[in-house]
C-alpha positions in Angstrom: 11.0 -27.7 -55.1 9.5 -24.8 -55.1 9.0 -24.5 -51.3 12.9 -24.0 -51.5 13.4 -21.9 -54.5 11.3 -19.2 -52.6 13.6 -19.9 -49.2 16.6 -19.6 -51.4 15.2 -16.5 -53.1 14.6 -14.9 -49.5 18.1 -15.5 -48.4 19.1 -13.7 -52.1 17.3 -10.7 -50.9 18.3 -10.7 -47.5 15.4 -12.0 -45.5 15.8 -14.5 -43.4 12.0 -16.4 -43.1 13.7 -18.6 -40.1 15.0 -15.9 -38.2 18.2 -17.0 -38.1 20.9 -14.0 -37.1 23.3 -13.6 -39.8 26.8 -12.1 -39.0 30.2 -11.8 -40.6 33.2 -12.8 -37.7 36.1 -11.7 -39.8 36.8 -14.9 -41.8 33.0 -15.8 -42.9 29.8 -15.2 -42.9 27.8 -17.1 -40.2 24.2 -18.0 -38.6 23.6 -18.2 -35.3 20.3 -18.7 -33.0 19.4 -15.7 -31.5 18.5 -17.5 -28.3 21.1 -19.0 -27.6 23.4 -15.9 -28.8 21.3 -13.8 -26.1 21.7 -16.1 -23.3 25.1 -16.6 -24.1 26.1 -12.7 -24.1 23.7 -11.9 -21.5 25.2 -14.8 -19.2 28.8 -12.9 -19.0 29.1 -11.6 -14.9 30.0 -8.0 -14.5 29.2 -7.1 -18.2 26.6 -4.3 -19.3 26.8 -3.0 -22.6 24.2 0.0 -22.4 26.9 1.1 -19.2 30.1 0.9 -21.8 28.3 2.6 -24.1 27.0 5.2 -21.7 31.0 5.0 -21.0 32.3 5.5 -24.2 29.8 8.3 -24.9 30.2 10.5 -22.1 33.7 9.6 -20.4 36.2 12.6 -21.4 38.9 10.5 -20.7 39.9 8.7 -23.8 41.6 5.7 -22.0 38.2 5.1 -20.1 36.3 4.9 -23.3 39.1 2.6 -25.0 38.7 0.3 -21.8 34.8 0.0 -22.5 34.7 -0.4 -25.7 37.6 -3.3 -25.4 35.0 -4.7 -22.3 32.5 -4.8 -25.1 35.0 -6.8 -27.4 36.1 -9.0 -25.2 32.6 -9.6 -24.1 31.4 -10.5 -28.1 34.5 -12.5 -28.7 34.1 -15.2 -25.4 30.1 -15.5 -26.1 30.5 -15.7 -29.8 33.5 -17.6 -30.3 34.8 -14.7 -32.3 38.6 -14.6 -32.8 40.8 -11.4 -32.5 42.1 -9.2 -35.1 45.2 -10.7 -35.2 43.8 -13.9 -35.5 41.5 -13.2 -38.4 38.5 -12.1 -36.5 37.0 -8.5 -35.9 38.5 -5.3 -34.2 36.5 -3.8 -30.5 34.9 -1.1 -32.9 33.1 -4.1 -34.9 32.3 -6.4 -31.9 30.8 -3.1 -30.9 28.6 -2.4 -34.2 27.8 -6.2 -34.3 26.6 -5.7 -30.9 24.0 -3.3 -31.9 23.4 -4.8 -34.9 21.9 -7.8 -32.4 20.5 -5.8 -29.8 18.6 -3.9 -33.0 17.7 -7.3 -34.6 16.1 -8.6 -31.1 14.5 -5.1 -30.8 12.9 -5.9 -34.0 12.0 -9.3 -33.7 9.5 -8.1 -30.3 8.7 -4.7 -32.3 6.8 -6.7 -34.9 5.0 -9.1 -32.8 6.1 -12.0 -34.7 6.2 -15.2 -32.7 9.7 -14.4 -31.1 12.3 -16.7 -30.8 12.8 -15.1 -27.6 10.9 -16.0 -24.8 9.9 -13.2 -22.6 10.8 -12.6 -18.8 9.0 -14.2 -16.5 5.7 -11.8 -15.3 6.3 -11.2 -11.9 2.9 -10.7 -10.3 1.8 -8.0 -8.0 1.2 -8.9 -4.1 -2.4 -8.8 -3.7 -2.8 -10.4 0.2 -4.5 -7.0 1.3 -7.1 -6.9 -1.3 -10.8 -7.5 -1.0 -11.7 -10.2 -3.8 -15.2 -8.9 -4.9 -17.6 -11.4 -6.1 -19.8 -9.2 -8.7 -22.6 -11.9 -8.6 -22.7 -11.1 -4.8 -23.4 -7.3 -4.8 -26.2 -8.2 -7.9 -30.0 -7.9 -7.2 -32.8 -10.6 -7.4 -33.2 -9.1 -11.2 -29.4 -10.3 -12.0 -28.5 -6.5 -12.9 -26.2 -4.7 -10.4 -27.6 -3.0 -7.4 -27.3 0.5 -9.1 -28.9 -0.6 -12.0 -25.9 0.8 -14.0 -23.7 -1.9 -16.0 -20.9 0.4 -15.6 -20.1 2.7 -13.0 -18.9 6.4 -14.0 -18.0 9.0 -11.1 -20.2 12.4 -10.8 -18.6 15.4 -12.5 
């Protein structure tokens, strides 16, 4: 009972202890997993937000920025699920701010270190075929120190 008195009290407050992504889509308010929200607006082909938004902010043409910024609606509305304004939902300017919104939320969430709901990119490991492997028990002396004597090796000034 009190477990969810405290949970209900975080939501009051606006925290979310689950880390659940909160968002209003024009008609209500609603939660969605940020996993599967990334991988469902990063799965789009042929869209890249941080190039519309480079777009909108540095295109003189005012057609060319309206174009990117409805990329970016469109973009928010088929991932999301998110109806047009006509229909209720949000205009290209909010898909736009709820856009950042998320990409500042899952900046956030790897910011603090918290155990992320995202999983991080695979580590892509360096090719290391033309590399001696150096076995430091090998170079050692009979006395088990190193053949310098030195633990640690610092160059001459």
């Amino acid at each position: 009972m009190l477990y969810r008195l405290l949970i209900s009290l975080a939501y009051w407050i606006g925290l979310d202890p689950r880390g659940i992504f909160v968002y209003f889509d024009g008609r209500k308010w609603r939660r969605g997993d940020p996993v599967r929200m990334a991988r469902l607006i990063w799965s789009i082909p042929r869209f890249d937000a941080d190039q519309c938004r480079q777009t909108i902010g540095t295109a003189t043409d005012g057609l060319t920025q309206l174009a990117a910024l409805e990329q970016i609606g469109a973009a928010v509305r088929a991932a999301w699920q998110i109806e047009s304004l006509e229909d209720g939902g949000l205009t290209d300017a909010e898909c736009d701010r709820l856009l950042q919104r998320f990409d500042n939320y899952i900046g956030a969430l790897k910011k603090n270190g918290n155990p992320s709901p995202i999983s991080s990119p695979a580590m892509v490991l360096p090719d290391v075929s033309g590399f001696e492997v150096i076995d430091p028990m090998k170079h050692s002396s009979d006395s088990g120190s190193t053949s310098s004597g030195k633990i640690f090796e610092t160059p001459d000034l």
